[in-house]
DRENNUNU-311736 format. One record per residue: residue in three letters; x, y, z of N, C-alpha, C, CB in turn. Coordinates in Angstrom, 2 decimals, decimal comma, m for minus. Glycine has a CB too. Layout:
N
NODE	gukol	n.c1	n.c2	n.c3	ca.c1	ca.c2	ca.c3	c.c1	c.c2	c.c3	cb.c1	cb.c2	cb.c3
NODE	ALA	X	Y	Z	X	Y	Z	X	Y	Z	X	Y	Z
...
// end
This chain:
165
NODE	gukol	n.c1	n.c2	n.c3	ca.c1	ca.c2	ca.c3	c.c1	c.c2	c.c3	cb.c1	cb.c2	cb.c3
NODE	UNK	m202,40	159,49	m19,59	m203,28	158,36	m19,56	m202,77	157,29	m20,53	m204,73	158,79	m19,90
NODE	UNK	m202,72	155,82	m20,21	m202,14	154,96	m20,73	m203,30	154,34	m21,35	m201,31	154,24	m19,90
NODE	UNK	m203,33	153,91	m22,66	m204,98	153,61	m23,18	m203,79	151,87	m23,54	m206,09	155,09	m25,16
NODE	UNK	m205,19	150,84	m23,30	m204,86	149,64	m23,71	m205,12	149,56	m24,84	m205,29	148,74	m23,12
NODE	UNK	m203,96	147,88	m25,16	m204,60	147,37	m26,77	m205,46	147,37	m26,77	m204,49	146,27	m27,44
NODE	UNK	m206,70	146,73	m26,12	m208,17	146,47	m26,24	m208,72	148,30	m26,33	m208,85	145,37	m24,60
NODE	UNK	m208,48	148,81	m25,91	m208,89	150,05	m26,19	m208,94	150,81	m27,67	m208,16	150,67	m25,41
NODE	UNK	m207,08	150,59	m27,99	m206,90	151,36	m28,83	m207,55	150,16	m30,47	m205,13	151,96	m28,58
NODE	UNK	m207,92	148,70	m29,97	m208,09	148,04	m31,22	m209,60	148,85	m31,51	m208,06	146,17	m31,11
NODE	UNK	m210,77	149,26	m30,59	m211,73	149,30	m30,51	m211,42	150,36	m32,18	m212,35	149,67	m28,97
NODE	UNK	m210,69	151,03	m32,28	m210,63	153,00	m33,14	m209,48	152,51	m34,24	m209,72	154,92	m31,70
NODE	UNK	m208,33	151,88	m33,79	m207,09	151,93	m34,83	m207,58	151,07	m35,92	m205,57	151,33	m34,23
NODE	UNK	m207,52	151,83	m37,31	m207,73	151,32	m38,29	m206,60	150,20	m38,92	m208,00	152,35	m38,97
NODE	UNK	m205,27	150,19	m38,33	m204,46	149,31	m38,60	m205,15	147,98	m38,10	m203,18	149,66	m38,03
NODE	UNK	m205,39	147,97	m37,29	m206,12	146,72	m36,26	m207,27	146,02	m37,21	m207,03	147,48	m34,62
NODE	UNK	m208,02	147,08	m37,10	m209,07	146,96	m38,08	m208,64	145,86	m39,16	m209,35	148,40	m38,75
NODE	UNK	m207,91	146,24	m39,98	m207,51	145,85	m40,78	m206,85	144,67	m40,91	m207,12	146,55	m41,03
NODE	UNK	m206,21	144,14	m40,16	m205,77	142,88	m39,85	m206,40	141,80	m39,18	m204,89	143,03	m39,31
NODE	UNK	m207,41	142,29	m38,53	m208,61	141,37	m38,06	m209,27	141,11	m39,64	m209,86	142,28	m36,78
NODE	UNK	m209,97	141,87	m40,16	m210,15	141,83	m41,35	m209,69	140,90	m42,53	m209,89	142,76	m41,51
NODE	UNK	m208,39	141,14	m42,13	m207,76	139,61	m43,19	m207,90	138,61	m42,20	m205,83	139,56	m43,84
NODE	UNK	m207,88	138,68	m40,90	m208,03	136,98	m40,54	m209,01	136,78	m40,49	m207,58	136,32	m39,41
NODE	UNK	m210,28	137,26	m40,70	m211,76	136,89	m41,06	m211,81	136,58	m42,15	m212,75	137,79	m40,93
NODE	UNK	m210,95	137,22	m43,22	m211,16	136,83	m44,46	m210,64	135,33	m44,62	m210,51	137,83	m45,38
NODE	UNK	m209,70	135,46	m43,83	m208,63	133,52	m44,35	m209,52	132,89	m43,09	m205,94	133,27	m43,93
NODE	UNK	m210,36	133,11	m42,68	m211,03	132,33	m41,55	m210,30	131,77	m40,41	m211,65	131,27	m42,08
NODE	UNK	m209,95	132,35	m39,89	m208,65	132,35	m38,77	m207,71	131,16	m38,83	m209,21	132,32	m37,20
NODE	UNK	m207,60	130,61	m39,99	m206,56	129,60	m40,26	m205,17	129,54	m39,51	m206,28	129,73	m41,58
NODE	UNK	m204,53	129,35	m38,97	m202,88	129,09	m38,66	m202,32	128,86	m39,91	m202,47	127,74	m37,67
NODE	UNK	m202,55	128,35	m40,94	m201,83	128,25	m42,30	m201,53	129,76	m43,15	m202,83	127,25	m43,26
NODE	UNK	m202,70	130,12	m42,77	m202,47	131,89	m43,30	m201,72	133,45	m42,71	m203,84	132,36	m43,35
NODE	UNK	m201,47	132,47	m41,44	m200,10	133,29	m40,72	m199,10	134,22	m41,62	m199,03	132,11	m40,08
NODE	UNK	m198,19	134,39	m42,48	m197,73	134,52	m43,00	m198,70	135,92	m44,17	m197,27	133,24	m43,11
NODE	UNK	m199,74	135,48	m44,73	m200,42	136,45	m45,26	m200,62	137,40	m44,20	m201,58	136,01	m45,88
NODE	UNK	m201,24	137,21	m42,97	m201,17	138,42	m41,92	m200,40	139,02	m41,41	m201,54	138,35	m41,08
NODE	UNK	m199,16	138,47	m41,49	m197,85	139,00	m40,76	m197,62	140,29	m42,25	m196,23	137,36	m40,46
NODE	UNK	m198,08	140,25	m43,64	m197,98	141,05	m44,63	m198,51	141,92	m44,55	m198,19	140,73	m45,54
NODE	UNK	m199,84	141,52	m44,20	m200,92	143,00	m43,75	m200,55	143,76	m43,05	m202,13	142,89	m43,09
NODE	UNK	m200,01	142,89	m41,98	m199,83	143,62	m40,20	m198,44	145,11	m41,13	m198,52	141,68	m38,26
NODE	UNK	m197,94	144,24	m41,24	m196,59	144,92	m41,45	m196,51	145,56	m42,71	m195,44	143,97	m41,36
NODE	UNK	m197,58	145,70	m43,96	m198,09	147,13	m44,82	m198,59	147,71	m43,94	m199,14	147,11	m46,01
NODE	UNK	m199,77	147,61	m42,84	m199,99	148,66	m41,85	m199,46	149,69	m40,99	m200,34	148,29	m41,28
NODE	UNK	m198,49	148,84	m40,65	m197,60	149,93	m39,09	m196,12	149,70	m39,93	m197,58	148,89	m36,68
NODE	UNK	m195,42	149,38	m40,79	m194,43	149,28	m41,71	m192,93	148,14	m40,61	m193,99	151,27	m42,25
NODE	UNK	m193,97	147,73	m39,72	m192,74	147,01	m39,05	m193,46	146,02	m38,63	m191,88	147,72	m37,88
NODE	UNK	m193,47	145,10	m37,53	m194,42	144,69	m37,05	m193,91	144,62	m35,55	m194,90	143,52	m37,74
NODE	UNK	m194,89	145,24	m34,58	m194,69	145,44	m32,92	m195,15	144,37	m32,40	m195,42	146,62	m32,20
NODE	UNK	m194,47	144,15	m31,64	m194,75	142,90	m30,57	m196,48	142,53	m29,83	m193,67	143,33	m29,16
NODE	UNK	m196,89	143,62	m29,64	m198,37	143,94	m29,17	m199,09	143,13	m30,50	m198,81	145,89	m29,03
NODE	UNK	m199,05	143,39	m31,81	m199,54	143,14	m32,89	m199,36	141,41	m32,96	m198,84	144,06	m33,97
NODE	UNK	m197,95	140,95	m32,32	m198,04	139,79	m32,66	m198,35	138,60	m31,91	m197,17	139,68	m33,12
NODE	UNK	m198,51	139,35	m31,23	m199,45	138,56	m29,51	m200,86	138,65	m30,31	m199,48	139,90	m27,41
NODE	UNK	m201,54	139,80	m30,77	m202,87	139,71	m30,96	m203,16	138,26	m32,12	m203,37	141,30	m31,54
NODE	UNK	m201,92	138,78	m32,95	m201,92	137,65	m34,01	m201,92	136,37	m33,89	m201,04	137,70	m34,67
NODE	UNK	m201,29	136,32	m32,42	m200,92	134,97	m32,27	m202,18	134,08	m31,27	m199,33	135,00	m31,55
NODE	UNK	m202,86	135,33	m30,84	m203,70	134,41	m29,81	m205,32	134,75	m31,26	m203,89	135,39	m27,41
NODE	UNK	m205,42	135,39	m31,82	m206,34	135,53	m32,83	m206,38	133,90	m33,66	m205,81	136,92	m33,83
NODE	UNK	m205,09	133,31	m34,05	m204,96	132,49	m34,75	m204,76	131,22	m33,75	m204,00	132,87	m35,69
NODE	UNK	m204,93	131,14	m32,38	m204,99	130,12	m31,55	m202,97	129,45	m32,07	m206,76	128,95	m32,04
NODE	UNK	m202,35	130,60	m32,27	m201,04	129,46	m32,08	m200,15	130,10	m31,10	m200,07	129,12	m33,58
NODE	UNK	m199,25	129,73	m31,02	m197,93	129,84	m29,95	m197,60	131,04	m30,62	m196,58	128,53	m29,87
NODE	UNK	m197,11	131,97	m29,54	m196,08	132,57	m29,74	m194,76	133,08	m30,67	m195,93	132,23	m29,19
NODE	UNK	m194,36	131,78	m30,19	m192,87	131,57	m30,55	m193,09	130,68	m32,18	m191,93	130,48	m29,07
NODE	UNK	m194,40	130,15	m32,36	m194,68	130,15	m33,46	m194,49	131,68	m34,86	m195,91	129,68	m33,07
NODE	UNK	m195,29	132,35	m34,13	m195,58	133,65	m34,99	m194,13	133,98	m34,52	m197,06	134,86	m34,57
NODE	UNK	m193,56	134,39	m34,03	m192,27	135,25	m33,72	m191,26	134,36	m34,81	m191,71	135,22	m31,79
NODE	UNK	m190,56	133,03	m34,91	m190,20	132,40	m35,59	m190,14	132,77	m37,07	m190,71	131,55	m35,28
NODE	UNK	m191,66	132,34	m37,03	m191,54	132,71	m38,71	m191,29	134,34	m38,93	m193,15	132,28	m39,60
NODE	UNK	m191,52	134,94	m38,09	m190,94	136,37	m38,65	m189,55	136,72	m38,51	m191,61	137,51	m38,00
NODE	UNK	m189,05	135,79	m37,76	m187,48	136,31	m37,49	m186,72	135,66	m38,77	m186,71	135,67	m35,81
NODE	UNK	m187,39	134,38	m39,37	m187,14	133,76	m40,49	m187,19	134,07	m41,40	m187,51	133,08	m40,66
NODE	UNK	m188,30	134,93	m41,75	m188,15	135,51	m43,36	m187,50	136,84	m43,17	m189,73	135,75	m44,27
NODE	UNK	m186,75	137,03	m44,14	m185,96	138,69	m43,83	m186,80	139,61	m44,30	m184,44	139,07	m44,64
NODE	UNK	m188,08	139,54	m45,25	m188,58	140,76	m45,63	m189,53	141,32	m44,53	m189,25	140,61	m46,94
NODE	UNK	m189,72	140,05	m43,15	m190,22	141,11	m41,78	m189,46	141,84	m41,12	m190,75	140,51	m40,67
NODE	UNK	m189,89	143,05	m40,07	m189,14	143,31	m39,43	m189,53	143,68	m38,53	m188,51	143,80	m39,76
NODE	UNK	m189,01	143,82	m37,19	m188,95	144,13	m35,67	m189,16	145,68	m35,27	m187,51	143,68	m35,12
NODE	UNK	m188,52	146,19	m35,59	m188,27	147,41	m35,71	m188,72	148,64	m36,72	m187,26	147,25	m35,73
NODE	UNK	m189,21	149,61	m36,71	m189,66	150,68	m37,05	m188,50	151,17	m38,24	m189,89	151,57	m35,73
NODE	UNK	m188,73	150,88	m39,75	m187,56	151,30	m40,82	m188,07	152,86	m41,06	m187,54	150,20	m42,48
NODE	UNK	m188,60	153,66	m40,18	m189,00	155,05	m40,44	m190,14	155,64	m41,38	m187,95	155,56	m40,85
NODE	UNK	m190,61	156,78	m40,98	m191,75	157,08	m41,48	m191,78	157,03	m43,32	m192,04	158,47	m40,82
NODE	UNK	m190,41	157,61	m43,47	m189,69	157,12	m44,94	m188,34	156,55	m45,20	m189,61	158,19	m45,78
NODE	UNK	m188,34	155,88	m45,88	m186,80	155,16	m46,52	m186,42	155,42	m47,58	m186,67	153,79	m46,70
NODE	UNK	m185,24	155,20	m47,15	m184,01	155,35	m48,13	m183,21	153,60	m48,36	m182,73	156,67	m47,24
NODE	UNK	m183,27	153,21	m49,94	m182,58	152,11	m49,51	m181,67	151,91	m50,71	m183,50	150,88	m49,10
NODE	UNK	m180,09	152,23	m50,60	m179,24	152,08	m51,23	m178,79	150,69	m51,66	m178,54	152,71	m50,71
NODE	UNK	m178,79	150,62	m53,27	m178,59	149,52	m53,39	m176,85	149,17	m53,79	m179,66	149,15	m54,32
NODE	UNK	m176,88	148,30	m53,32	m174,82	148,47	m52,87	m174,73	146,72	m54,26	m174,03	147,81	m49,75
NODE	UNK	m175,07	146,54	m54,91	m174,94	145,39	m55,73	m173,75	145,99	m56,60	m176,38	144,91	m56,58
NODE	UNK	m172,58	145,12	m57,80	m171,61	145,36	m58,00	m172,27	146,50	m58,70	m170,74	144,41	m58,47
NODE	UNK	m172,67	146,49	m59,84	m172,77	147,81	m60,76	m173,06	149,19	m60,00	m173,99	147,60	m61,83
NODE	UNK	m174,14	149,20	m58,61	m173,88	150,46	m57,84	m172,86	150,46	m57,28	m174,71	150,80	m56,96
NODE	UNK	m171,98	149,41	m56,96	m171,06	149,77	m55,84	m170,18	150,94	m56,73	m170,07	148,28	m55,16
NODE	UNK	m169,84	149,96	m57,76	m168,81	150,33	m58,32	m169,09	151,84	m58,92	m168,43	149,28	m59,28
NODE	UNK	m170,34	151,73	m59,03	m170,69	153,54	m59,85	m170,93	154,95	m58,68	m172,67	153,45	m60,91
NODE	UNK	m170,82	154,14	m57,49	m170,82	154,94	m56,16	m171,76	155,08	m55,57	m170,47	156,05	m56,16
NODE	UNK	m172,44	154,05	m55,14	m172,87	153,73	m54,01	m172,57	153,86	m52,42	m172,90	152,89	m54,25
NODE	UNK	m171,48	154,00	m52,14	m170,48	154,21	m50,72	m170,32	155,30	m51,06	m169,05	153,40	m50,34
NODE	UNK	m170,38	156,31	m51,96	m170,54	158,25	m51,81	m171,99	158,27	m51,10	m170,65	159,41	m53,74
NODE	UNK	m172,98	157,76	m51,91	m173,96	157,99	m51,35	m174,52	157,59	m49,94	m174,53	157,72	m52,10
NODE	UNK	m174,10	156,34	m49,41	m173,90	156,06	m47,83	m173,10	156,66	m47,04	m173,54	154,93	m47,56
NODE	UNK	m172,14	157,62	m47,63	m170,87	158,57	m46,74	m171,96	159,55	m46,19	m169,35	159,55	m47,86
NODE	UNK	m172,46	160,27	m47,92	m173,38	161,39	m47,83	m174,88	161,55	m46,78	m173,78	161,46	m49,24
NODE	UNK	m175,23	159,98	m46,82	m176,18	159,98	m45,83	m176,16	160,32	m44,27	m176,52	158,91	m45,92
NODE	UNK	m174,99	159,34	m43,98	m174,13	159,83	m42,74	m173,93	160,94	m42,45	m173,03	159,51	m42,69
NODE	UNK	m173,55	161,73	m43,10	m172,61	163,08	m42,70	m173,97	163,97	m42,67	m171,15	163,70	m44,04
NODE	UNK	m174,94	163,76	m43,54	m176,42	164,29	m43,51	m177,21	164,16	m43,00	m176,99	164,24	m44,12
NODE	UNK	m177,17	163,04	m42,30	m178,55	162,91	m41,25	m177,93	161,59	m40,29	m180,40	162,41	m42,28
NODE	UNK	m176,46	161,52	m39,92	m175,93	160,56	m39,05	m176,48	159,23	m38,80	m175,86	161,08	m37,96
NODE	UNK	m176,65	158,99	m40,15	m177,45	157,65	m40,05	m176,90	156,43	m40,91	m178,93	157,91	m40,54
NODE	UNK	m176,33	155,52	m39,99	m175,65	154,02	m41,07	m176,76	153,22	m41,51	m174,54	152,72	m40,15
NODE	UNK	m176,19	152,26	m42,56	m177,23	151,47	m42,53	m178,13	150,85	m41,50	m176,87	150,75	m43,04
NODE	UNK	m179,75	150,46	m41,40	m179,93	150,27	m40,53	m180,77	150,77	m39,35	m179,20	150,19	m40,53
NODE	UNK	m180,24	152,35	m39,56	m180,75	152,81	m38,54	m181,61	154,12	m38,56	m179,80	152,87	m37,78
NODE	UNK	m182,52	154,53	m37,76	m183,94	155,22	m38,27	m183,30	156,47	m37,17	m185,92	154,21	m37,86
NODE	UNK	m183,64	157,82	m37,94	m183,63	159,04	m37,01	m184,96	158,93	m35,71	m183,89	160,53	m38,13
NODE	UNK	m183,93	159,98	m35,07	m185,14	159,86	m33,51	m185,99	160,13	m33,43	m185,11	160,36	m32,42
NODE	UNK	m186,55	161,06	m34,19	m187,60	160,95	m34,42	m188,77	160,12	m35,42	m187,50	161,79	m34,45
NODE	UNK	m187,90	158,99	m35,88	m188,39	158,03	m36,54	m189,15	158,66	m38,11	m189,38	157,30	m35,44
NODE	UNK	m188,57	159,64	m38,52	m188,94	160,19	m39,67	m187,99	159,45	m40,84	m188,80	161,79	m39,55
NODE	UNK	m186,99	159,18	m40,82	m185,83	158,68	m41,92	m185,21	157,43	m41,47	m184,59	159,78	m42,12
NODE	UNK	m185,71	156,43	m42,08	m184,44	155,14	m42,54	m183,96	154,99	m43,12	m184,36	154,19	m42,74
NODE	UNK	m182,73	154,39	m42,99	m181,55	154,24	m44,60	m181,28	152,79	m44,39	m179,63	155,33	m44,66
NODE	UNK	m181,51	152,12	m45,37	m181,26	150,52	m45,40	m180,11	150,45	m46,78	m183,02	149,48	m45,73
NODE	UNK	m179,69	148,86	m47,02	m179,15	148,68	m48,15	m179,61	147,69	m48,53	m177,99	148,70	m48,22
NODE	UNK	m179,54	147,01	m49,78	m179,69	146,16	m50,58	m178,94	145,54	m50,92	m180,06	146,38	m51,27
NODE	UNK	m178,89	144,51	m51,55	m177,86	143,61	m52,54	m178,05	144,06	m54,01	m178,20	141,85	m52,47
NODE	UNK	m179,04	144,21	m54,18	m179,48	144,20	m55,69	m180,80	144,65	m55,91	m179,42	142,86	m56,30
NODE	UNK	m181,11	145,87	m56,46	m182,80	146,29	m56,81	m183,30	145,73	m57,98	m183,09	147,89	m57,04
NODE	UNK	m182,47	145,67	m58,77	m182,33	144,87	m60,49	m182,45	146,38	m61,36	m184,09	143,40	m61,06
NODE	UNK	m181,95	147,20	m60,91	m181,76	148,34	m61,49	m180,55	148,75	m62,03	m182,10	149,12	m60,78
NODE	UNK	m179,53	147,70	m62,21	m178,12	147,60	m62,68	m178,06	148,96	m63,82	m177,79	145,87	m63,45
NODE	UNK	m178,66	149,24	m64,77	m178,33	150,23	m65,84	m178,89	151,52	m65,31	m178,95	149,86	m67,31
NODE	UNK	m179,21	151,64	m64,47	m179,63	152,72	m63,59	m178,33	153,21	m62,17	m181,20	152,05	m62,91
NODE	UNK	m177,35	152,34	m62,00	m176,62	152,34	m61,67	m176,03	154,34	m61,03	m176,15	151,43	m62,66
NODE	UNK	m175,71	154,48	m59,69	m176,07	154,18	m58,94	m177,62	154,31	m58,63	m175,33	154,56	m58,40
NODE	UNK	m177,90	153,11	m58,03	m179,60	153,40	m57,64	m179,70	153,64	m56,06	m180,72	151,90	m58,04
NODE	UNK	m181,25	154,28	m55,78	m181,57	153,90	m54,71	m183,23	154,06	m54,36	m180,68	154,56	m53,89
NODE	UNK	m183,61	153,52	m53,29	m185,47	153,36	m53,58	m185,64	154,34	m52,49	m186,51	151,54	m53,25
NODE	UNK	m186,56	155,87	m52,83	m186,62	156,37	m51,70	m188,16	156,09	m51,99	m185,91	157,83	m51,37
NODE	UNK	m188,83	156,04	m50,55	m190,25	155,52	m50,21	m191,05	154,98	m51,17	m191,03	156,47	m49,69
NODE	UNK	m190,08	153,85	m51,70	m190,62	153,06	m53,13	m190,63	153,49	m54,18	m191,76	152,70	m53,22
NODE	UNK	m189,62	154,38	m54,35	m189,69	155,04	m56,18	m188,12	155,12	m56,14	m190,69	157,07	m56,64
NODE	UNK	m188,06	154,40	m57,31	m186,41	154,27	m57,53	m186,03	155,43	m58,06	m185,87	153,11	m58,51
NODE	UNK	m184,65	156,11	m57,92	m183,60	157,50	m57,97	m182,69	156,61	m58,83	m182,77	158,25	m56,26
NODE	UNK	m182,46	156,68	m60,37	m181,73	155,80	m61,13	m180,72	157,02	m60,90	m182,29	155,19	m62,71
NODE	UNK	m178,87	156,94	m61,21	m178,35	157,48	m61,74	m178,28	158,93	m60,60	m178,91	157,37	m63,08
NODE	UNK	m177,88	158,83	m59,47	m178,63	159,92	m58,35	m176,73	159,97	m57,98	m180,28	159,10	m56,68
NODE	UNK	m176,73	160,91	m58,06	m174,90	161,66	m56,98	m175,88	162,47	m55,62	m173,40	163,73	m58,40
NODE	UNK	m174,83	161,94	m54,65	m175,44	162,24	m53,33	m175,54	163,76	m52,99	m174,61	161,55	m52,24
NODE	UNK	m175,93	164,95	m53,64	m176,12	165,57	m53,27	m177,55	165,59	m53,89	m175,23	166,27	m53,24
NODE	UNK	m177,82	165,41	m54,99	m179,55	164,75	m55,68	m180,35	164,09	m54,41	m179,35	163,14	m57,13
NODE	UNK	m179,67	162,92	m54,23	m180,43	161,98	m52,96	m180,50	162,71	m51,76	m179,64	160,57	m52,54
NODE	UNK	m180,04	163,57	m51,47	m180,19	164,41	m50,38	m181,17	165,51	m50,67	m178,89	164,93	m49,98
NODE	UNK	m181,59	165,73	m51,50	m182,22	167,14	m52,18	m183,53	166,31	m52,26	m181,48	167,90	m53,91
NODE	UNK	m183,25	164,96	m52,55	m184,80	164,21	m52,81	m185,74	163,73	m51,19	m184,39	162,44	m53,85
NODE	UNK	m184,55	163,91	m50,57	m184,70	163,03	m49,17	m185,38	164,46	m48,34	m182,81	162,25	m48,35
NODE	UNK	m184,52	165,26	m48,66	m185,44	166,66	m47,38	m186,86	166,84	m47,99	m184,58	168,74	m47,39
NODE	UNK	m186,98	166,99	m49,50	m188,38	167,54	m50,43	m189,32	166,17	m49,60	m188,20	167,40	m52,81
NODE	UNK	m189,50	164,97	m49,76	m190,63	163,88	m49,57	m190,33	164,29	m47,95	m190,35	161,94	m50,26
NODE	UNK	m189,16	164,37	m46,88	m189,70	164,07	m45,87	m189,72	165,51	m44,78	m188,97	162,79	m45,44
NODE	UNK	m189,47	166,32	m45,71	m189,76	168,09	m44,77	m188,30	167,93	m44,24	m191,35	168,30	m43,05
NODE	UNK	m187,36	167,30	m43,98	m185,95	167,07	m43,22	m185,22	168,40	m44,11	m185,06	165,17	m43,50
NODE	UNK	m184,87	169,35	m42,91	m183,74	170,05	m43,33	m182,36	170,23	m42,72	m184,14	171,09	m43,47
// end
């Protein structure tokens, strides 16, 4: 059985929740941008379904809402996994081995930057810079930085938070 948006907005608390902030900003078009934040702390990406609702909720175009999200880089399209991994490759990690730890990811769960296991349990992204330079190599797994981590640590940290063996 195929349940609609209108269905599933009636129960999903994500939904909920983003209606919620556009009641709160009073369905402004200027506050676009604060909802596209919500939307996307909610479901950790933001889906196309979501941005149709957004977009006809806030009476604008489309290609309005789509725009500004393709514009700022901290949105995204796509599903970065139930947890992340995000190596930060700036000079002081590079150089302290950062690319061990992106080999190690690979060879551990066949995953380049970028890209989320199939079952959408693990993403591995990179960075430019976390500002964790004396922590060197770093990396942020599901928002808690791994200062000083050799890739067999980051792998030991990565199965414990996400059950992956």
């Amino acid at each position: 059985m195929v349940v609609s948006f209108k269905e599933s907005a009636k129960t999903d608390p994500r939904i909920k929740l983003i209606a919620a902030r556009m009641k709160k900003e009073g369905f402004k078009p200027d506050s676009l941008i604060e909802i596209l934040h919500t939307a996307q702390g909610a479901y950790g990406y933001l889906p196309k379904d979501i941005l149709l609702y957004i977009a006809q909720s806030l009476r604008l175009p489309l290609s309005r809402v789509f725009s500004t999200v393709t514009f700022y880089h901290f949105f995204s399209l796509k599903s970065k996994g139930e947890h992340t991994c995000i190596v930060c490759t700036g000079t002081a990690c590079y150089v302290k081995g950062a690319q061990a730890l992106l080999n190690k990811l690979e060879s551990s769960f066949g995953l380049k930057p970028g890209q989320v296991t199939a079952d959408n349990k693990l993403g591995v992204q990179v960075a430019r810079c976390i500002g964790a330079c004396g922590l060197a190599p770093a990396a942020v797994i599901d928002n808690e930085v791994a200062g000083k981590v050799d890739a067999e640590e980051l792998i030991q940290t990565i199965n414990m938070k996400t059950g992956i063996v």
